[in-house]
Each structure stands twice: as C-alpha cells, then as structure tokens.
N, C-alpha and C positions, 0 to 999 in steps of 0.2 A: 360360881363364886370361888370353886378351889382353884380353877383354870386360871383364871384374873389374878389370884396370888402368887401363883406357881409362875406365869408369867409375869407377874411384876419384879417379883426374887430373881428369878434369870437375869433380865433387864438391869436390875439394879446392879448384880455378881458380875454383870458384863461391864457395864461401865466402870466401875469401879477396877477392873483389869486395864482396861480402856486409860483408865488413869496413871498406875503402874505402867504403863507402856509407854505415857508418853512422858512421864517424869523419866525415864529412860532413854529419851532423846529417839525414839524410834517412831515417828507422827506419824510416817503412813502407817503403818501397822496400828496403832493406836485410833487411827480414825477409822480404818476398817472394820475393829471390834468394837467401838463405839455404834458404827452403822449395821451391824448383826444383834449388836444388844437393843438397839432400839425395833426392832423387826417383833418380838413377841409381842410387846407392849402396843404398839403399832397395828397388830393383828386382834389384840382383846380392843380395844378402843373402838377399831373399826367393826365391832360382833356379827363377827361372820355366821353365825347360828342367825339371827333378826337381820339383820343388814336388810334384807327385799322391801321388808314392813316399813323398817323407819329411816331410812338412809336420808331420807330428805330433809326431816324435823329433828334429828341428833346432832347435835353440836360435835360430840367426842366422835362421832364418826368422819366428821371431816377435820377435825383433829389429827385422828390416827391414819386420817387419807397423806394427811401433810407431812406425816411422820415417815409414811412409808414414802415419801416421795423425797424427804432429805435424807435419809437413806440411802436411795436408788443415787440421790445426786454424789453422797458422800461418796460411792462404789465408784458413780462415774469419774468424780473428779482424781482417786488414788491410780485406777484405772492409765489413765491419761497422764500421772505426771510417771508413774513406772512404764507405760511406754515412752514417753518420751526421752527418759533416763535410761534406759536399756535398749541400742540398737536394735537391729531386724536381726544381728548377725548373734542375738543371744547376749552379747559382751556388754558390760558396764560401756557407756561413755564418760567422758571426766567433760568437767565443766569447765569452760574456760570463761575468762573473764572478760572484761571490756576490752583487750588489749587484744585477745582473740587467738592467735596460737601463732604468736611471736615468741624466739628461742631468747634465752637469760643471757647467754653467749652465742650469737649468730655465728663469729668465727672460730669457736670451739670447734665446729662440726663441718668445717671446711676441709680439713688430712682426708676423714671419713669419704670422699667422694673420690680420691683415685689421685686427685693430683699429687698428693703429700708420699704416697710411694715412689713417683717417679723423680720427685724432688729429693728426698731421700736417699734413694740411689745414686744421683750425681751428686757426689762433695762439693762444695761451693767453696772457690776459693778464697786466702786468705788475704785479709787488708794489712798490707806491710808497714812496719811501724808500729801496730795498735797492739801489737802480741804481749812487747817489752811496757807498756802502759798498764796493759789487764793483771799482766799478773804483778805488778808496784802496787794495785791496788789492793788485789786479793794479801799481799806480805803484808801490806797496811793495818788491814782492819783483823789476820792474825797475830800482827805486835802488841796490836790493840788489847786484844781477849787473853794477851802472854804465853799466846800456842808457839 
C-alpha cells in the first residue's frame, strides 16, 4: 500500500515537471519526462509481486501493460525525431523548407568562387561621355539636400 502511493506521488511530481517543461516550449524533453513519470505507475498497476497469479483476470494489469508500452513508444518516437534532427556527424541540422536550400541571393555568392578576384584585378574600362552625365547627377541631387 505505501509502494502504490509513493509511486503514485513520483508519477504525479513527474508529470507535473512534464508539464513545466513543456509550457516551456521544450516538448521533447517534456515527453520524455512524461514517459519516465508514467513508468512507476505503470509498474504498481502491473503488481509485479502477484502479476504470475492473476495477470490474466486483472484488468489494471493490462492497463499498466499499456502504460508501459506508450512509454517505450513515447522514448521511441523522441528517440527518432533527435536522431533525425542531429546528424551522424554530432552537429544540429537546420531545417529547411519546401523550397529546400535555395540561396535568398543566388548572385551574392558568385565574387566568392574566384572569378570576382580576377575581375577585380583587371579595371574595366571607361564608357566615354557617361562620366560628365554621372556626376550632373550626383551635383543634382547635392543641390537638392543644399550640400
């Protein structure tokens, strides 16, 4: 009788963290200690002292069979989404979306391959006539501002 309250108290202590954790926005973690808090409970249910005798005619035993079994699922399923969310190589992955790992600016990242240094190096020369143009414009838009 003390065992059954003492494991129900745990149980109860656990989910209620379980809950805290996940108003915390942390769900795998929160369903993990959901499925460690229901394992005491899970274990009285199932009365591992009598279980041989009456495992067959106890209701609450195949209760706590089912407990321990969404349990095991709940371990499997956090399991599986933290492998899949953390490489082989250790490292976080980042998620990418439908779009799939298309760049925001494709030609930002065009200099970065080698040609933009050898472009760089050669001056490009100058379009004659447009010089006296650019800068009417730039004196423009400082008469403008009264610089």
């Amino acid at each position: 009788m003390l065992a059954e309250t003492v494991c129900s108290a745990a149980s109860a202590a656990g989910l209620g963290i379980a809950a805290v954790t996940a108003y915390r926005k942390r769900f795998l973690s929160a369903t993990r200690i959901a499925a460690y808090s229901l394992v005491p409970v899970a274990l009285v249910m199932t009365g591992i002292v009598g279980w041989v005798s009456g495992i067959v005619f106890k209701p609450t035993v195949w209760a706590g069979f089912g407990l321990l079994g969404i349990a095991w699922g709940l371990f499997s399923i956090t399991r599986f989404v933290e492998r899949r969310r953390v490489g082989g190589d250790g490292k976080e992955r980042e998620v990418t979306g439908a779009r799939g790992t298309d760049a925001i600016a494709p030609a930002a990242s065009a200099p970065s391959l080698g040609a933009g240094r050898r472009a760089a190096a050669q001056p490009q020369p100058k379009a004659k006539g447009k010089s006296g143009e650019d800068f009417s414009d730039i004196e423009a838009i400082l008469k403008k501002h009264g610089i």
